[in-house]
C-alpha positions in Angstrom: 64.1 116.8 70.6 65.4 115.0 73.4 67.1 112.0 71.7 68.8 114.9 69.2 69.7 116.7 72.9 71.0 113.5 74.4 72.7 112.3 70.9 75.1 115.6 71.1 75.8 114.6 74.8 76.9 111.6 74.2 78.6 112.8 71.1 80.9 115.5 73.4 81.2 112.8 75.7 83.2 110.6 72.9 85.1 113.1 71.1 86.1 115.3 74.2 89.6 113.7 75.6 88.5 115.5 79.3 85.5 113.4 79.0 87.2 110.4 78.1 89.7 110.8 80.7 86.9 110.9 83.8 85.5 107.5 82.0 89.2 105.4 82.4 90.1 107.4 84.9 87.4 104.9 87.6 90.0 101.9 86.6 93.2 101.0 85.1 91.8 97.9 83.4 89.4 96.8 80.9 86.3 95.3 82.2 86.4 93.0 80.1 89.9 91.2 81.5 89.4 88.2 84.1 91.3 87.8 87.5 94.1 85.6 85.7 94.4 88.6 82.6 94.6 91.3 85.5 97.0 88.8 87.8 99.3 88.9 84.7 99.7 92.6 84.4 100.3 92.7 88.3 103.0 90.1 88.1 104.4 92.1 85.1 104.5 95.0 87.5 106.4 92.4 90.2 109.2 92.0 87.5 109.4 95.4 86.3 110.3 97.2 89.7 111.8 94.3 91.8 113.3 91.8 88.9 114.7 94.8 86.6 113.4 92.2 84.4 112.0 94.1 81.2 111.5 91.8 78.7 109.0 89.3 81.0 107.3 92.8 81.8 106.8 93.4 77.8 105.9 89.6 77.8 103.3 89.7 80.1 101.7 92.9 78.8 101.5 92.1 75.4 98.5 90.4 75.1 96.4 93.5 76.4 98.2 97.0 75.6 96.0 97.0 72.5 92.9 97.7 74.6 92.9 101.8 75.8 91.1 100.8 78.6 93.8 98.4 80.0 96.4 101.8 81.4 98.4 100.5 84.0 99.2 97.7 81.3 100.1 100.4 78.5 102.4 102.2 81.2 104.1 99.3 82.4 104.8 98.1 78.8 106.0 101.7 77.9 108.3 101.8 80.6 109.8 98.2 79.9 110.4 98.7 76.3 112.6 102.0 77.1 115.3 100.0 77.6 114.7 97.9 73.9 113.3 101.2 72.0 113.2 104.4 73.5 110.7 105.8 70.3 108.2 103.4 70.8 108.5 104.0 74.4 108.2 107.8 74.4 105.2 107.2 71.5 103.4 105.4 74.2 104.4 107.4 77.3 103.0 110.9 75.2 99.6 108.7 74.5 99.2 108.1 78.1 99.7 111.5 79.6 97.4 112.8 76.7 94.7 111.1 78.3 95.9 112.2 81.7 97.6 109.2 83.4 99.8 111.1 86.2 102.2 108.5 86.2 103.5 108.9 82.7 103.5 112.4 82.7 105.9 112.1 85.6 107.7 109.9 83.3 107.6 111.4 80.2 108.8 114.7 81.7 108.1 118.4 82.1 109.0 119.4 78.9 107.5 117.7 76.6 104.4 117.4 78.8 103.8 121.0 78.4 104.5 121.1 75.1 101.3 119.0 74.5 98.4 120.9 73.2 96.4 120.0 76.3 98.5 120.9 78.7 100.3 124.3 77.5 98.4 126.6 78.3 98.1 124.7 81.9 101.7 125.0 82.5 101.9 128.2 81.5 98.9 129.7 83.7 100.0 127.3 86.4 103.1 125.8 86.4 104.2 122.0 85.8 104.0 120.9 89.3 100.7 122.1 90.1 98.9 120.6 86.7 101.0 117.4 88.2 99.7 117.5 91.2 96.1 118.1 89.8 96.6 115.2 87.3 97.5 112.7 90.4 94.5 113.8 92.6 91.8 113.4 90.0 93.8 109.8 89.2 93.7 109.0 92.8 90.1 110.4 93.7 87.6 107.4 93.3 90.5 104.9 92.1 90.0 101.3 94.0 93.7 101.1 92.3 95.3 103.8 95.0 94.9 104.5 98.8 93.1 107.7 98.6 90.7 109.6 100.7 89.6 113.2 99.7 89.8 114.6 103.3 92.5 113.3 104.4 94.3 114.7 101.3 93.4 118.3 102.3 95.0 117.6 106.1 98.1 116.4 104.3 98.7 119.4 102.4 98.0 121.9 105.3 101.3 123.5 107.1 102.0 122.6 110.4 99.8 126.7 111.5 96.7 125.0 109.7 96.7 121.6 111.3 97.7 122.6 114.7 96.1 125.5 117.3 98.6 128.3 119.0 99.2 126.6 121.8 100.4 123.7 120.1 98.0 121.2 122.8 95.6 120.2 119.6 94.2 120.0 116.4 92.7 123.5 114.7 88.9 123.0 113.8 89.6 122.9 110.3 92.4 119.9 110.6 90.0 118.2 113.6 86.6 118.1 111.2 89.0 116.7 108.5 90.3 113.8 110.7 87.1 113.1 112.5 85.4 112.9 108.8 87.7 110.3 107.4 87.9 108.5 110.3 84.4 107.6 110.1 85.2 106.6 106.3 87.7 104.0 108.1 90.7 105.6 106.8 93.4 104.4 108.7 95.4 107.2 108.8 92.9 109.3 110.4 92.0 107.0 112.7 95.4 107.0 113.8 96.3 110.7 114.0 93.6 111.3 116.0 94.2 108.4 119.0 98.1 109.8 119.0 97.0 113.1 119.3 94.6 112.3 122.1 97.2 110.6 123.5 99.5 113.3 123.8 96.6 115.6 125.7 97.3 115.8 129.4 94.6 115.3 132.1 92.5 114.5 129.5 88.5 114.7 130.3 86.5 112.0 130.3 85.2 112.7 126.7 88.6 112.6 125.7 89.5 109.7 127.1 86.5 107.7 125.6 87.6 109.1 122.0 91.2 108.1 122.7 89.8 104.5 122.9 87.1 104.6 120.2 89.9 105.7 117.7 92.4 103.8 118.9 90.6 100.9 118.7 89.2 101.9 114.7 92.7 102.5 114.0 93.2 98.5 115.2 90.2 97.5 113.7 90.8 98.8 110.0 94.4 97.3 110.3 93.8 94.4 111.1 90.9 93.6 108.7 93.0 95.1 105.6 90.3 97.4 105.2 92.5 99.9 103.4 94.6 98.5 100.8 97.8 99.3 99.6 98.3 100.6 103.7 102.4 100.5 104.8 102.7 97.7 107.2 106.5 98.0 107.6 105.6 100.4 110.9 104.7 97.1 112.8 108.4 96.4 113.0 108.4 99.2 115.9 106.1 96.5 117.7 109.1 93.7 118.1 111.5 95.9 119.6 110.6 97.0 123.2 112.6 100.6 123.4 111.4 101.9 120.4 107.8 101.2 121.5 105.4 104.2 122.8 102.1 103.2 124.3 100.5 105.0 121.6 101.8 102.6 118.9 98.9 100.5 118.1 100.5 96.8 118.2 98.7 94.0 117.3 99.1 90.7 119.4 100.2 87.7 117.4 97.2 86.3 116.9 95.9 89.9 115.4 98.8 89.8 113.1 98.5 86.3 111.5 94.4 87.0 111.1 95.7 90.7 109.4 98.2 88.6 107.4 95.2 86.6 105.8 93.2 89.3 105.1 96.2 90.5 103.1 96.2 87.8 101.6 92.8 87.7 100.8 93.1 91.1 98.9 96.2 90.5 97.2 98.0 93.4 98.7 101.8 92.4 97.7 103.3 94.5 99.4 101.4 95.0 103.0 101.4 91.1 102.9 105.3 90.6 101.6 106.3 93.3 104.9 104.4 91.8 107.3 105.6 87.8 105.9 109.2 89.3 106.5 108.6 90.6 109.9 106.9 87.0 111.4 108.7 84.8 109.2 112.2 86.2 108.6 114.0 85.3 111.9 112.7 81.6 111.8 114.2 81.7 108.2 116.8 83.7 107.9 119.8 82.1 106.1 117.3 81.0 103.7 114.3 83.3 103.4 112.7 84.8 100.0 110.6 87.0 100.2 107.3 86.8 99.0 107.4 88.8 96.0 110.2 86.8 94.4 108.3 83.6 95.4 105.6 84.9 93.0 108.2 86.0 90.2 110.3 82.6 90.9 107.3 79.9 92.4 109.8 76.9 92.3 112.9 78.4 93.9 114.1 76.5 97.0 112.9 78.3 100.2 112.4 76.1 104.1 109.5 74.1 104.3 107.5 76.0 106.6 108.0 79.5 104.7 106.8 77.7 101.7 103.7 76.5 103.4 103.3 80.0 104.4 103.3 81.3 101.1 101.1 78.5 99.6 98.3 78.6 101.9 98.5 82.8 101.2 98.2 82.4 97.3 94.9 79.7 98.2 93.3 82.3 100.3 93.5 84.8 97.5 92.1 82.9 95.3 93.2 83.9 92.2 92.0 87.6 92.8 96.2 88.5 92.0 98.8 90.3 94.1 98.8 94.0 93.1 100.4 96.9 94.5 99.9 100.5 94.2 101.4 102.1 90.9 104.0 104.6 91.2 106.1 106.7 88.3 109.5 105.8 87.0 112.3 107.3 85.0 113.7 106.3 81.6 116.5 109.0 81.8 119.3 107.0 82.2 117.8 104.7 78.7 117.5 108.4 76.8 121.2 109.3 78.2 122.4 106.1 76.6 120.3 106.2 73.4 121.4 110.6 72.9 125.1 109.7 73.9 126.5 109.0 69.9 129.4 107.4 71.7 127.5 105.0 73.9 124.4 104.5 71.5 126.1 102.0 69.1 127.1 99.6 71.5 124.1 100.1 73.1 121.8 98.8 70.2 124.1 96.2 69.7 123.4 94.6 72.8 119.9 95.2 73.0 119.8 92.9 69.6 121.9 90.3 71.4 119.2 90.4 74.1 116.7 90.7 72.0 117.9 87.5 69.7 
């Protein structure tokens, strides 16, 4: 009775698409794909969004869109090939947000999202946004792929009433146990909105000076050890120029910020390690500096000595473990414009077979 009872699990489990969503949902990639396969698809990302380059994106995606498990590969190819064939594209695109990939329903659009069996009676309860918005946390929740912590979700959806007391001098219980929570989680973020905040408190107590230390020193801590990935580093800027800095901006000493820049590199986080590269390196280099994400796109372009041995030494700490960056959505209106325009569209298909050719 019990393997009949755990047979019709596992049989729901299969057939249901909800189900089937929570299982891909943990990852964007197969397990089966090596550091090098999943390097590719992350360099295919690197030329979609900061090359415009759509046909090395198709290139480099080719090999694994076959596998349903391989998303972030599926979406990257769907979005490239909009500009070569917008029905294969939207084919795709409708695939994806049927399994509930937030980013290609932002993609493939309000309307026709909600004209999806799975999702029309959603909309209309709800509204678009909302199931959106749903879609994206449940992505986000659990995903090594995105910079995501539960708590601090809820404190950045509260209005300014639920985050902050009457008398405007601190947090409100509610926002406070929120903070405190995914502070200890080592979420920078939190970390950081709390020492500000202490900060701010005049004559504070001796309670509150000891946890304007202990978080200001977390917040340090996690930045500099690249605990979070995918974190903004572009804030460090502030740190260079003297009148913009307050005393609560936490500013790591040069030393701090070359042992931060490894660990960057040891995770492969493009983009934290490509803005903090331009903010030690640019000024040295600046007549001739490329950044790091094109060095990666374009490894044998001319760049100074030094900023090449910068960049070597970063792609041997990592390893081989690949230079990804959080996913985000992006629009094929203007291909869909071009393609439904009947005076456009012919001259448009003939150049994409000169490109193609």
């Amino acid at each position: 009775m019990k393997k009949i009872f755990y047979g019709l699990i596992l049989c729901i489990i299969q057939l249901n698409p909800v189900f089937a969503m929570d299982k891909i949902m943990k990852n964007g990639y197969s397990s089966e794909l090596s550091n090098l396969d999943k390097g590719k698809i992350y360099l295919a990302k690197n030329f979609m969004v900061y090359d415009f380059d759509f046909k090395k994106a198709i290139e480099l995606t080719t090999p694994y869109i076959n596998n349903k498990d391989n998303i972030e590969a599926r979406y990257i190819y769907a979005v490239s090939m909009a500009r070569y064939d917008l029905k294969k594209s939207l084919e795709m695109l409708k695939a994806l947000t049927d399994e509930g990939y937030p980013y290609a329903m932002d993609t493939y659009g309000e309307k026709r999202t909600c004209q999806l069996n799975r999702y029309k009676e959603l909309c209309d309860n709800s509204g678009y946004d909302k199931v959106l918005r749903s879609t994206y946390r449940k992505w986000k929740k659990g995903n090594s792929s995105v910079l995501y912590n539960e708590d601090y979700e809820q404190y950045r959806y509260m209005s300014f009433e639920e985050r902050v007391n009457k008398e405007r001098t601190w947090f409100t219980p509610k926002a406070e146990k929120l903070l405190k929570q995914c502070a200890e989680e080592r979420f920078f973020y939190c970390a950081d909105e709390l020492q500000k905040g202490l900060f701010s408190v005049e004559n504070k107590t001796d309670k509150q000076r000891k946890e304007y230390e202990y978080y200001k020193k977390l917040a340090k801590d996690i930045l500099i050890n690249a605990e979070n990935k995918y974190l903004s580093t572009g804030f460090i800027g502030v740190c260079f120029k003297s009148k913009e800095k307050s005393l609560s901006d936490i500013c790591p000493s040069n030393k701090e910020l070359n042992t931060m820049l490894g660990n960057l590199a040891k995770n492969g986080d493009l983009l934290g390690y490509n803005s903090l590269a331009f903010i030690l390196f640019y000024a040295e280099n600046n007549e001739d500096y490329i950044n790091f994400l094109k060095y990666l796109r374009h490894p044998h372009s001319k760049i100074p000595t030094k900023l090449k041995k910068e960049y070597d030494k970063a792609i041997k700490l990592n390893n081989n473990q690949g230079w990804d960056m959080e996913m985000r959505s992006y629009s094929i209106e203007p291909y869909e414009k071009l393609y439904n325009d009947e005076s456009l569209s012919g001259f448009f298909n003939k150049v994409n077979k000169m490109i193609s050719d």
